[in-house]
C-alpha positions as CSV (number, residue, x, y, z in Angstrom):
1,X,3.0,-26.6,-22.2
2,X,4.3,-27.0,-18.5
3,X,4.2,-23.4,-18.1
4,X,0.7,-23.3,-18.4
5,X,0.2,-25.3,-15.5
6,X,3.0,-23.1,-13.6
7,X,1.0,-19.8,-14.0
8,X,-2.2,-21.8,-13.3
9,X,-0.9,-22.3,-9.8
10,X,0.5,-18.3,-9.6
11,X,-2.8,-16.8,-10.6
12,X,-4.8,-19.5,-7.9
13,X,-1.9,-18.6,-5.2
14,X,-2.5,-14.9,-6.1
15,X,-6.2,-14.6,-5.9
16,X,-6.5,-17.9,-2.9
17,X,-3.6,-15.9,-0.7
18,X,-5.5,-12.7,-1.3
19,X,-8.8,-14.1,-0.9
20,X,-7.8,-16.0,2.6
21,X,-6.1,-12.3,3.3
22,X,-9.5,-10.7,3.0
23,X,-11.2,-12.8,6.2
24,X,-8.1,-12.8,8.8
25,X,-9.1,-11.4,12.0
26,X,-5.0,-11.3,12.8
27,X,-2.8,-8.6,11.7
28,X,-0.1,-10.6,11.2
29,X,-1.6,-13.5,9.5
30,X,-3.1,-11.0,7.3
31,X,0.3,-9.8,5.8
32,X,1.6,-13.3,5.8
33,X,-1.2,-14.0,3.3
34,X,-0.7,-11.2,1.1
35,X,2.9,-12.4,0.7
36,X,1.6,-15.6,-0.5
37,X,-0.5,-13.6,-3.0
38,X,2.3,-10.9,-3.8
39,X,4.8,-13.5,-4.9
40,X,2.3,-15.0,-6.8
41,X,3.0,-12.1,-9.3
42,X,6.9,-13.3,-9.3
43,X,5.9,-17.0,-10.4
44,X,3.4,-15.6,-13.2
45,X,6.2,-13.1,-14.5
46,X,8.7,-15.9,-14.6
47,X,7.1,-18.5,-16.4
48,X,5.2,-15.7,-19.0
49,X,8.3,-16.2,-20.7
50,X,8.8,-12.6,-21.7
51,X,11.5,-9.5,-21.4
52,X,8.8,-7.7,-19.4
53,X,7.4,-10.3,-17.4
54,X,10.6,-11.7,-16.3
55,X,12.2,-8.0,-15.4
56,X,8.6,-7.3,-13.4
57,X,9.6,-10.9,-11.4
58,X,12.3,-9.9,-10.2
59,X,11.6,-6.3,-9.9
60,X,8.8,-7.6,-7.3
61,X,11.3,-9.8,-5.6
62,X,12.7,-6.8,-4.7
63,X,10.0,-4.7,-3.7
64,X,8.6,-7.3,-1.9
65,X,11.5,-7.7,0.4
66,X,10.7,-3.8,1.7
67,X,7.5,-3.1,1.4
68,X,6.2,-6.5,2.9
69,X,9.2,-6.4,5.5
70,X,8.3,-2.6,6.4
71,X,4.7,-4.2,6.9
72,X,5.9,-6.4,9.8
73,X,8.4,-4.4,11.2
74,X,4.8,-2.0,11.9
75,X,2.8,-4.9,13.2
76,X,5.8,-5.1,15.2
77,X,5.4,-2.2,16.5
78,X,1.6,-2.4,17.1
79,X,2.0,-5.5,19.1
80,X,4.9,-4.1,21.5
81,X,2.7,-1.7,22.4
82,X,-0.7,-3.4,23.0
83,X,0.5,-6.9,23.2
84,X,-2.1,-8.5,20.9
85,X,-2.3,-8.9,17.0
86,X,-5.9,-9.0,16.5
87,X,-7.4,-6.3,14.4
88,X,-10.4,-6.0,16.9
89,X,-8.1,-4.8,19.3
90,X,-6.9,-1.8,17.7
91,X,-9.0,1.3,16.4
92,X,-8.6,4.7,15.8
93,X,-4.5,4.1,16.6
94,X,-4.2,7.2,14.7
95,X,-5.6,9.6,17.3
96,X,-2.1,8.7,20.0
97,X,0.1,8.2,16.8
98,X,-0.2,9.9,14.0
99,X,3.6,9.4,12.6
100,X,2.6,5.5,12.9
101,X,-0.6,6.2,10.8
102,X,1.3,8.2,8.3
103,X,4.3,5.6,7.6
104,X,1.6,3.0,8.0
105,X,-0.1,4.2,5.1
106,X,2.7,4.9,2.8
107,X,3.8,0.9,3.6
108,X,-0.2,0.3,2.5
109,X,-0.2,1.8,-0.4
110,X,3.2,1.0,-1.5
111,X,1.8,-2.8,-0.8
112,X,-1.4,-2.6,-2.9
113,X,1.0,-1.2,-6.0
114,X,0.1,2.7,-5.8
115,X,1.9,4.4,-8.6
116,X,4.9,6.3,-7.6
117,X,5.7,3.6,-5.4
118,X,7.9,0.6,-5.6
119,X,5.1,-2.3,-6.0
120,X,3.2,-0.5,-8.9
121,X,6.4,-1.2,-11.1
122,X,7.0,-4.7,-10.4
123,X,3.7,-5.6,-11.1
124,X,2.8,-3.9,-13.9
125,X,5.7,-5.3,-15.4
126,X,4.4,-8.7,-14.6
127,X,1.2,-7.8,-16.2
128,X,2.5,-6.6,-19.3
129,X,4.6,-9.6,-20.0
130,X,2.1,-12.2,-18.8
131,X,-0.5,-9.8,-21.3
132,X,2.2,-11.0,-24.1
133,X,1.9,-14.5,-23.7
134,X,-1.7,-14.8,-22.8
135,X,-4.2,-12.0,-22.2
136,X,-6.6,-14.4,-19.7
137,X,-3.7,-15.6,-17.6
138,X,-3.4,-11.2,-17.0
139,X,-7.1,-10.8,-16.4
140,X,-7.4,-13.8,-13.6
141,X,-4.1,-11.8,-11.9
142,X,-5.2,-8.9,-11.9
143,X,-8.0,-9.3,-9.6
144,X,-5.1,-9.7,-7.0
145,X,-4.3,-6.2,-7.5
146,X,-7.8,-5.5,-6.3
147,X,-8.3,-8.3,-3.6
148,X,-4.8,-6.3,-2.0
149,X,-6.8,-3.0,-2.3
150,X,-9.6,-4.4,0.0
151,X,-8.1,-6.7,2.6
152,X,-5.1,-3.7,2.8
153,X,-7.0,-0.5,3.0
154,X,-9.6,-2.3,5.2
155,X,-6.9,-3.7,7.7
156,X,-6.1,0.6,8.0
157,X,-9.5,1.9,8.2
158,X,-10.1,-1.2,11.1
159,X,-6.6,-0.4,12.9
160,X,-6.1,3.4,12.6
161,X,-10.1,5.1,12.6
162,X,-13.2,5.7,14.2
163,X,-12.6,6.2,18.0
164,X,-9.8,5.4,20.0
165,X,-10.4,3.7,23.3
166,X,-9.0,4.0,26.6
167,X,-6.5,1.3,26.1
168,X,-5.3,2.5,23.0
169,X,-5.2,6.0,24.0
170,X,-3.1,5.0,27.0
171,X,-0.9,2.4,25.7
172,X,0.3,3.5,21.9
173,X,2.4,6.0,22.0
174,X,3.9,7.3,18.9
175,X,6.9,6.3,17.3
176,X,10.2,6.8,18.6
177,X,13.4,8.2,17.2
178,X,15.0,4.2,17.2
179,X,11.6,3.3,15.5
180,X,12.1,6.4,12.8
181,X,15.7,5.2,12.4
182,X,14.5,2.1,11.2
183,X,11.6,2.8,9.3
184,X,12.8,5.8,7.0
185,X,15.6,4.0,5.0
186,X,12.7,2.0,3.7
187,X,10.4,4.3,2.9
188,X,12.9,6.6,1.0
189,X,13.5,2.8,-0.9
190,X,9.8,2.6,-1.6
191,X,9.8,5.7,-3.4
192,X,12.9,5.6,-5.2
193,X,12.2,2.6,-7.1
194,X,8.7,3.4,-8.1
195,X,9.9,6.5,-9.3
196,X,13.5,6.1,-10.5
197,X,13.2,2.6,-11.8
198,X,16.2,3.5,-13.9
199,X,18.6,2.8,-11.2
200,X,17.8,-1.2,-11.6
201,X,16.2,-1.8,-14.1
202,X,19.0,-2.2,-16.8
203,X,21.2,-4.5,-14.4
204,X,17.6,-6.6,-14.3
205,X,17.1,-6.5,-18.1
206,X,20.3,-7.6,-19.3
207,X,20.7,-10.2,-16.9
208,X,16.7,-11.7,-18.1
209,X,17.5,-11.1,-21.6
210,X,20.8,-13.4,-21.5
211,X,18.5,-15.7,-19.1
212,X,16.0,-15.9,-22.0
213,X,18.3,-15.9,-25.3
214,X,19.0,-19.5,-23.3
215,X,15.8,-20.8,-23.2
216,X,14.8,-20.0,-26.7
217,X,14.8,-23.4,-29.0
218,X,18.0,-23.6,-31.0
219,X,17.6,-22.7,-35.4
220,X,19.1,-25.2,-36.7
221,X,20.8,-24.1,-39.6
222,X,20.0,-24.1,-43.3
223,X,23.0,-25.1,-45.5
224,X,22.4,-25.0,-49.1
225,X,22.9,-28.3,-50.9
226,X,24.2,-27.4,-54.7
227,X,21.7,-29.2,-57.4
228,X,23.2,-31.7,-58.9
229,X,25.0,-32.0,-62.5
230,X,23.6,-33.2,-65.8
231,X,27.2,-35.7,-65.7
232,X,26.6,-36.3,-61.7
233,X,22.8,-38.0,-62.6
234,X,24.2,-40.0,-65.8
235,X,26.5,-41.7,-63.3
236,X,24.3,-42.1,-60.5
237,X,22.1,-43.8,-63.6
């Protein structure tokens, strides 16, 4: 029963984080609320109780951790070079850098779970196992996956199209080979675990499934108790 209330406070921290994500004006603010959302998906895989959901929690631990990290590590970037984190600021980035459009895009959509890409497993794992143990709680999360959709792909169109100003032209240069360094160990992770999720996944299962064989209510044990004789009752009489 407490679980319930547990994944009643995932789904309103996925769909309240992405929600509140949707209406930032600051870049950075913006992907500090989609963490708030995105490990919303970790609490509801947890406490659905289930192979799946639990594997999917910990799965998105994991992706979080790079694709979310990759994200600021970008705004980073952004911010060295025009010295302010507000999305107004920015526009049609990808005219003077078009390498930071392209990795910025790849972090996007590894973010809002495209398949083939690292946050598409962990969550539909999540949503599979949470689907086990009760099909609303997975309708309700699920519009997280298209809140991120919006607020994400709206924070790029904003940032990286239409036409680049003076300021931007002049002042974002593209990235640099320290900035590449950095950036392509993560995006080589982003695409290795959403394609071969075989490299973790079994580590991950076998550690949940012990996890899980623990939490399961103990059988007690039937012994058989022998009837009794015809002698045994006529001295019990």
């Amino acid at each position: 029963m407490k679980s319930i209330w547990i994944a009643a406070l995932a789904i309103i921290g996925i769909i309240y984080g992405a929600l509140v994500a949707l209406v930032q004006p600051n870049m950075k603010k913006l992907v500090a609320y989609s963490s708030v959302s995105h490990l919303g998906f970790v609490v509801l895989g947890i406490f659905s109780f289930t192979q799946q959901g639990m594997d999917g929690a910990v799965y998105q631990m994991l992706n979080h951790g790079i694709s979310t990290g990759a994200l600021f590590i970008l705004v980073g970037y952004l911010y060295e070079r025009r010295h302010s984190l507000e999305i107004a600021a920015y526009g049609g980035v990808a005219t003077p850098a078009p390498n930071l459009a392209i990795v910025f895009l790849i972090t996007t959509l590894a973010s809002i779970g495209l398949p083939t890409l690292n946050n598409f497993v962990g969550e539909y794992l999540v949503l599979q196992g949470t689907a086990q143990a009760n099909f609303m709680w997975t309708v309700f999360a699920a519009l997280g996956v298209i809140l991120s959709a919006c607020y994400m792909l709206w924070l790029y169109q904003r940032t990286f199209y239409g036409r680049a100003s003076e300021a931007v032209t002049h002042h974002v240069p593209d990235l640099s080979p320290r900035e590449w360094a950095i950036m392509i160990p993560l995006l080589i992770l982003m695409v290795w675990m959403g394609t071969y999720t075989q490299t973790f996944l079994p580590a991950i299962s076998a550690q949940n499934a012990a996890i899980l064989k623990q939490t399961q209510p103990l059988q007690t044990e039937r012994v058989a108790i022998p009837a009794p004789t015809t002698a045994e009752v006529r001295n019990a009489r």
